[in-house]
N, C-alpha and C positions, 0 to 999 in steps of 0.2 A: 497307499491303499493296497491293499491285499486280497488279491482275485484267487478264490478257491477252482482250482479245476479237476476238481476229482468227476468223473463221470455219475452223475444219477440214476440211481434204477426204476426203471418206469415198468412195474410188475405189477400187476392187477391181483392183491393179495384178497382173500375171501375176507369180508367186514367183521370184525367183533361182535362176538354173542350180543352182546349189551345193545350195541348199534341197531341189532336185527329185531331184538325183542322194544328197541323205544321203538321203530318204525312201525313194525308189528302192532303196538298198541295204542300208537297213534291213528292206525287204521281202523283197529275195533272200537276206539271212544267216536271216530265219527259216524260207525256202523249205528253206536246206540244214539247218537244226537239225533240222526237222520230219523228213527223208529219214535223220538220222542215226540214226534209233534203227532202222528196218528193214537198215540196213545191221550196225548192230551185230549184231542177231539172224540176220540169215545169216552170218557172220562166226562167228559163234558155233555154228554147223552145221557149218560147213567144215572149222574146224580140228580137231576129232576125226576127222572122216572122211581129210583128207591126212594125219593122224599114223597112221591105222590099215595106210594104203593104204603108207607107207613106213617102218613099224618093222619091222626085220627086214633092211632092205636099204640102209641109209643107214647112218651115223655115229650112233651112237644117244646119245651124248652133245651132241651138236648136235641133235640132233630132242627133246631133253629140254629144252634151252634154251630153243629156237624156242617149244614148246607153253607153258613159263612165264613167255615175254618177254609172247606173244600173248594170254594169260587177264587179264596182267597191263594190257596196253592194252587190251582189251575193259571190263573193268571201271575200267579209268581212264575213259576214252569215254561210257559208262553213268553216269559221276557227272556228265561233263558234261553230258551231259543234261538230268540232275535242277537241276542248279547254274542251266540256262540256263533252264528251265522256271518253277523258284524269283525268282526274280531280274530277267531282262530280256522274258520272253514276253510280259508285257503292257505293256513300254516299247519306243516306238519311235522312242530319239532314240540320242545320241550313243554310250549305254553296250553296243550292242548291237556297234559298232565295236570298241568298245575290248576287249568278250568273243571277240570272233573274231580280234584281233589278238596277245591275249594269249594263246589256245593256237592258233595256226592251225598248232604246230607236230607237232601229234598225228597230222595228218592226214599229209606226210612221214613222218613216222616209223612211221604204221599200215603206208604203202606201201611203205616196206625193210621192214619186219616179212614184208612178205605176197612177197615176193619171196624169199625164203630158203627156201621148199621147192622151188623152180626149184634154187638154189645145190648144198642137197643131193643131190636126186636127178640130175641130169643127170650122164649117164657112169658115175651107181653101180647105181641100181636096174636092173629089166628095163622094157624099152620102153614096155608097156604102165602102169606105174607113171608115170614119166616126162610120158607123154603124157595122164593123168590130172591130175598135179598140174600141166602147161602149162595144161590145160586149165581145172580149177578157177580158178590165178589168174589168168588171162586174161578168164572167165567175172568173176570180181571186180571186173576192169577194167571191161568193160561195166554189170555192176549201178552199179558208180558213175559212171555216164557221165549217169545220169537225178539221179541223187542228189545229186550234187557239183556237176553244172555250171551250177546257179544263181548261186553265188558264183564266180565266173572264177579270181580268186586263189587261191583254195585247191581247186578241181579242176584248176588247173595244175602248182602242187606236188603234188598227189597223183598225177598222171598221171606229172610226171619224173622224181618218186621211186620210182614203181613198173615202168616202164620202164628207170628209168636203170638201177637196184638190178640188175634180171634178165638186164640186157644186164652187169652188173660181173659177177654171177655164171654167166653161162655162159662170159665169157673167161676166170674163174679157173677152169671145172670142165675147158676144154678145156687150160688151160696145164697143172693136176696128169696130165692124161691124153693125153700128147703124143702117148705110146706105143703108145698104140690107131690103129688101119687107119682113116681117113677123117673124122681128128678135124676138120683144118682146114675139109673141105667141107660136113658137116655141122654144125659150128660159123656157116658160114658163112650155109650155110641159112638157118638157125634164128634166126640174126641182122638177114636180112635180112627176116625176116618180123615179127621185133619190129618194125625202124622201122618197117613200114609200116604195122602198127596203130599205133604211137604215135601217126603219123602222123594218123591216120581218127580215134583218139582226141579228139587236139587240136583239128582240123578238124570234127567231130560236138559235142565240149561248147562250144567255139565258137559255132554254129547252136545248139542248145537255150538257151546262156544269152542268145544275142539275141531268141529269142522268150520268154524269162522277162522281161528288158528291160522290153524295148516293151509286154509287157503291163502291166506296172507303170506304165510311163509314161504308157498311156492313163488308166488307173484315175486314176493324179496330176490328167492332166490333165482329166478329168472329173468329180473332184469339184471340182477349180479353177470351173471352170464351172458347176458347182450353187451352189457359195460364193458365185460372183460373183451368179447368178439367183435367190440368197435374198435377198443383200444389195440388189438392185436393187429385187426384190419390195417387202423392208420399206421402202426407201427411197421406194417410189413411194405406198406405205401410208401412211407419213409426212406426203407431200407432201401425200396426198388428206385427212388429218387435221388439219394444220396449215392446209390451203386452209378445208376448211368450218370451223374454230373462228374463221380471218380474217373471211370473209365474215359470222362470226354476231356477233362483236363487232363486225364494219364497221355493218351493220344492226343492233345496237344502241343505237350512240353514234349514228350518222346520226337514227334515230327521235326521241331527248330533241330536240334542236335542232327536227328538221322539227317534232314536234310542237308545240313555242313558236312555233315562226313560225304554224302552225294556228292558234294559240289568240289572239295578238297579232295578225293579219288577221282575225278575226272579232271579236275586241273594238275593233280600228280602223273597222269598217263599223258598228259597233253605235254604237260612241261615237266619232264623227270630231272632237270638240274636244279628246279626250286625245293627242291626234298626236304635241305634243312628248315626253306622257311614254312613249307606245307606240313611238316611230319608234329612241331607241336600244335597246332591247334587241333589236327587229328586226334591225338592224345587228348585235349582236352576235350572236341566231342565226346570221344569215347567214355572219360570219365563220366562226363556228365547223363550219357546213358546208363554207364554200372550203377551211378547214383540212384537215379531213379529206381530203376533194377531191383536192387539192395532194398533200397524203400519200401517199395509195393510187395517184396517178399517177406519184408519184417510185418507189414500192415496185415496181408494175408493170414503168414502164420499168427499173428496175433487175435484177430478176429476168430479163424480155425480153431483154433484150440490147443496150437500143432505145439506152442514155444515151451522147450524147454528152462527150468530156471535152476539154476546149479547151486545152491547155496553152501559156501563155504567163507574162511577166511580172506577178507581183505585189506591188504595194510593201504592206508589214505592216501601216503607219502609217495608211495610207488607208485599211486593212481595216476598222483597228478605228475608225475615223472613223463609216465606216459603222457599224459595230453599234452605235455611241454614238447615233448620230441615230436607227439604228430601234428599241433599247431600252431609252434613258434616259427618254420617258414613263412607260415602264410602271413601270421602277425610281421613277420620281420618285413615282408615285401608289402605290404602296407603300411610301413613303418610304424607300427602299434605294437607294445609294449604287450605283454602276457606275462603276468605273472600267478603265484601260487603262495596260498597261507595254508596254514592245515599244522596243529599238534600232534607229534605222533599216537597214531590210534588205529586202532583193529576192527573193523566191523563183520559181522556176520551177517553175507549178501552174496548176489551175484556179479562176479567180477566183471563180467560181460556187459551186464544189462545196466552196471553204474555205468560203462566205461561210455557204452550207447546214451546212455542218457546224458550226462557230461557234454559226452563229444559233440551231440546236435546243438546243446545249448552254448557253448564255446563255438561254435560254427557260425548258428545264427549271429551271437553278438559279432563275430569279428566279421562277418557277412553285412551285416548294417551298423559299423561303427567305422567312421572317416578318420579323426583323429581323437587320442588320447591312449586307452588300453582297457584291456580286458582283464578282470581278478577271479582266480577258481578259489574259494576261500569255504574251510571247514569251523563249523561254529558247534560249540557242545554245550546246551542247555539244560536244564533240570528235568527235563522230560521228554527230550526229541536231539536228534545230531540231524544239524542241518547244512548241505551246502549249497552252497552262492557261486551264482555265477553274474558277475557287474559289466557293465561295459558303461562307456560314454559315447555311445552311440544317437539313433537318431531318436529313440523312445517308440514307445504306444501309446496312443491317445486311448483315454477312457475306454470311447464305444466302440474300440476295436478289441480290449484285451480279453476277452471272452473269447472271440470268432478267430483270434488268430490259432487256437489250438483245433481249428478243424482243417480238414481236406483241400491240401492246397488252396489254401485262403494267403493270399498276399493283399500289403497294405500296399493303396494305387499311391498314397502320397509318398513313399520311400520314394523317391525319385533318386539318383544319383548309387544307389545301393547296388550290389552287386546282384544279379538273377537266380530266385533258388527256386524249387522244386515246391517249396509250399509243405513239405511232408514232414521235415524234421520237428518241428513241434509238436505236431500228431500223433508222432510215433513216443516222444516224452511222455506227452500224456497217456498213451495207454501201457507203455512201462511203466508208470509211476505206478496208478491204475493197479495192476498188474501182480505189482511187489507190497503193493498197501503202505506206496508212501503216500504224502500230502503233496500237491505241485502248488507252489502261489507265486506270484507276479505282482511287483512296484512297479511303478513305471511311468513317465511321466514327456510328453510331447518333445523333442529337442533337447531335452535333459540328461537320456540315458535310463539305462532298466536294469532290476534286479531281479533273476527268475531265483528263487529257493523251494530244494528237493530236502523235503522233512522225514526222516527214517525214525521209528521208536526206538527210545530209551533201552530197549533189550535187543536191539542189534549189535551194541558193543560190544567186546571181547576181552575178559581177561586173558593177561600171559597166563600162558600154560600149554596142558598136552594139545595136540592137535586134536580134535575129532575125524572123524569120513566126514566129506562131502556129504551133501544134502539135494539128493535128484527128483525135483517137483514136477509134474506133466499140469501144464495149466491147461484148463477148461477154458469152454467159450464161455463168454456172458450172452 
């Protein structure tokens, strides 16, 4: 199994146009659902009153139709409702699109519906009839000017349907009625004062649905902005969390050591002929102070910003030359085996920061491995140069191979294992981190583990002229 541990960025980036504009207009389709149902309810006041106001003076076969088409979309309209109430009110993603795109065609066909008492009565009834039912569906227009122009799309079809419709039927009521004195001018009239409501229409739900908009759009981007000032919040809660449990294991592990050096300088002044046997375990408190030391200033400047990274050539062979010289005591006095594979090969890196990262992972293994040995081994694949560090050690169980690459995290089962600081894997991972390799981890209980550091394919080196050095100032994350 293959535990990726590259650090995640947890950045609160601003959403996608797209993102903003579906939210956005899943808000406005519920702004127009919300307005449908008072529309329905006047709608359903009106049409008995223009049926009353024109039976007797209209085609009363047509005004029977009209009031059946009409009861019949009012209660269609009234299911939608319930359908839309049921169903998408309390979803605000894709299906509210797809509910308004699936009937958006009721809303056209409400406004030819509502335009057929214009058709009827003009040129049959008496004037004041006439200028009553102008009146009501014009009146209509306006109530859905508030209602409808949330959603653009469907108070545009509603508006050129219901314009269009009363402008077809006053050129059929004036063409059946040629024969009447002053059909064409008042025809003409009457024509021109539709468009020009159409006109204030369009131009008015226009303006209303850019301030439904922009109000949507602040809301958007204001809770953006709370998301991001929560997320920033827990994150800096995090950091002050993660800072004081650092500094309370730093000052713990520091204390064991200071305290032996305490206790080994007062029994060297007590007993100054035991020097030889007092003077190494001094030495190795001390190490195990610079240890930490070392650590906590690599972690530091890493976090800072401060680490330099030197990129230049480096040959593989010489690498592990080196690790052989600074790890095969310790292997040897453990009676463990260290060895090295690697084809000669030149990479272009930091010679430091491989040699750090190597060295921790060669540490830890020969740190928790009892018997068999340790392999630093180079592997060249078709898209990456990767090296390996193996042991036959005590392993990592599953649910720890994650948590061991944080802040002095030790596993409580290594029992028998030598004492470390908890840092040196940490500090891997934000070298790795760092240099933009990949870190991943095999590993397997009692069995032994394989940590592999993966560098891209354009780190290698042809022979050739040297170049300069390559002097990077790494930033913080």
């Amino acid at each position: 199994m293959l535990v990726d541990t590259q650090p995640a960025t947890h950045q609160h980036a601003p959403a996608a146009p797209e993102v903003r504009d579906a939210w956005v207009n899943a808000q406005l389709i519920g702004v127009l659902m919300d307005h449908l149902g008072p529309t329905v309810l006047a709608s359903a006041v009106f049409v008995p009153v223009l049926a009353m106001l024109m039976y007797g003076e209209v085609w009363t076969p047509g005004l029977a139709l009209w009031v059946l088409a009409m009861l019949a979309m009012l209660g269609f309209r009234y299911h939608l409702i319930g359908l839309y109430r049921l169903r998408h009110d309390s979803v605000e993603g894709p299906q509210r699109q797809q509910f308004i795109d699936r009937y958006r065609w009721t809303w056209p066909a409400a406004a030819v519906l509502w335009s057929v008492p214009v058709a009827l009565s003009y040129l049959q009834a008496d004037f004041i009839t006439q200028f009553a039912c102008a009146l009501l569906v014009l009146g209509q227009g306006l109530l859905t000017l508030n209602a409808y122009s949330a959603y653009l799309p469907v108070y545009r079809t509603y508006t050129h349907g219901l314009a269009g419709s009363v402008l077809v039927g006053l050129l059929v009521g004036a063409f059946l009625h040629m024969h009447q004195p002053d059909v064409v001018r008042s025809t003409a009239i009457f024509m021109l004062l539709l468009l020009s409501f159409w006109f204030l229409l369009l131009m008015a739900g226009a303006r209303l649905h850019q301030v439904h908009r922009s109000s949507f759009e602040l809301q958007f981007s204001n809770q953006e902005l709370i998301d991001s000032l929560t997320l920033q919040t827990r994150a800096s809660l995090r950091a002050v969390s993660t800072k004081n449990r650092f500094l309370a294991s730093a000052a713990h592990d520091l204390r064991q050591p200071v305290h032996a050096l305490s206790l080994y300088a007062d029994w060297l002044a007590s007993e100054p002929e035991m020097a030889r046997d007092i003077a190494p375990r001094i030495l190795q408190s001390t190490r195990a102070i610079n240890e930490l030391f070392d650590s906590l200033f690599d972690l530091t400047r890493i976090d800072a910003g401060n680490y330099k990274v030197r990129l230049q050539h480096v040959e593989v062979q010489k690498l592990f030359a080196d690790l052989r010289l600074q790890f095969e005591p310790v292997a040897s006095g453990k009676q463990l085996q260290l060895r090295t594979r690697a084809h000669p090969i030149t990479l272009w890196s930091d010679p430091v920061v491989l040699r750090r990262i190597l060295g921790n992972l060669v540490s830890n293994a020969l740190r928790h491995t009892q018997r068999g040995g340790v392999l630093i081994a180079l592997r060249q694949r078709k898209d990456m140069v990767v090296f390996e560090v193996w042991d036959s050690g005590v392993g990592i169980a599953r649910e720890h191979q994650q948590a061991i690459f944080q802040e002095f995290f030790r596993v409580s089962q290594h029992q028998g294992t030598e004492d470390s600081l908890g840092l040196g894997l940490t500090i891997v991972s934000k070298l790795a981190a760092l240099m933009g390799y990949q870190l991943a981890l095999q590993s397997e209980a009692n069995r032994g583990s394989v940590f592999r550091v993966m560098l891209p394919a354009y780190t290698q080196q042809a022979p050739g002229e040297q170049p300069q050095p390559t002097i990077i100032q790494a930033s913080a994350a």
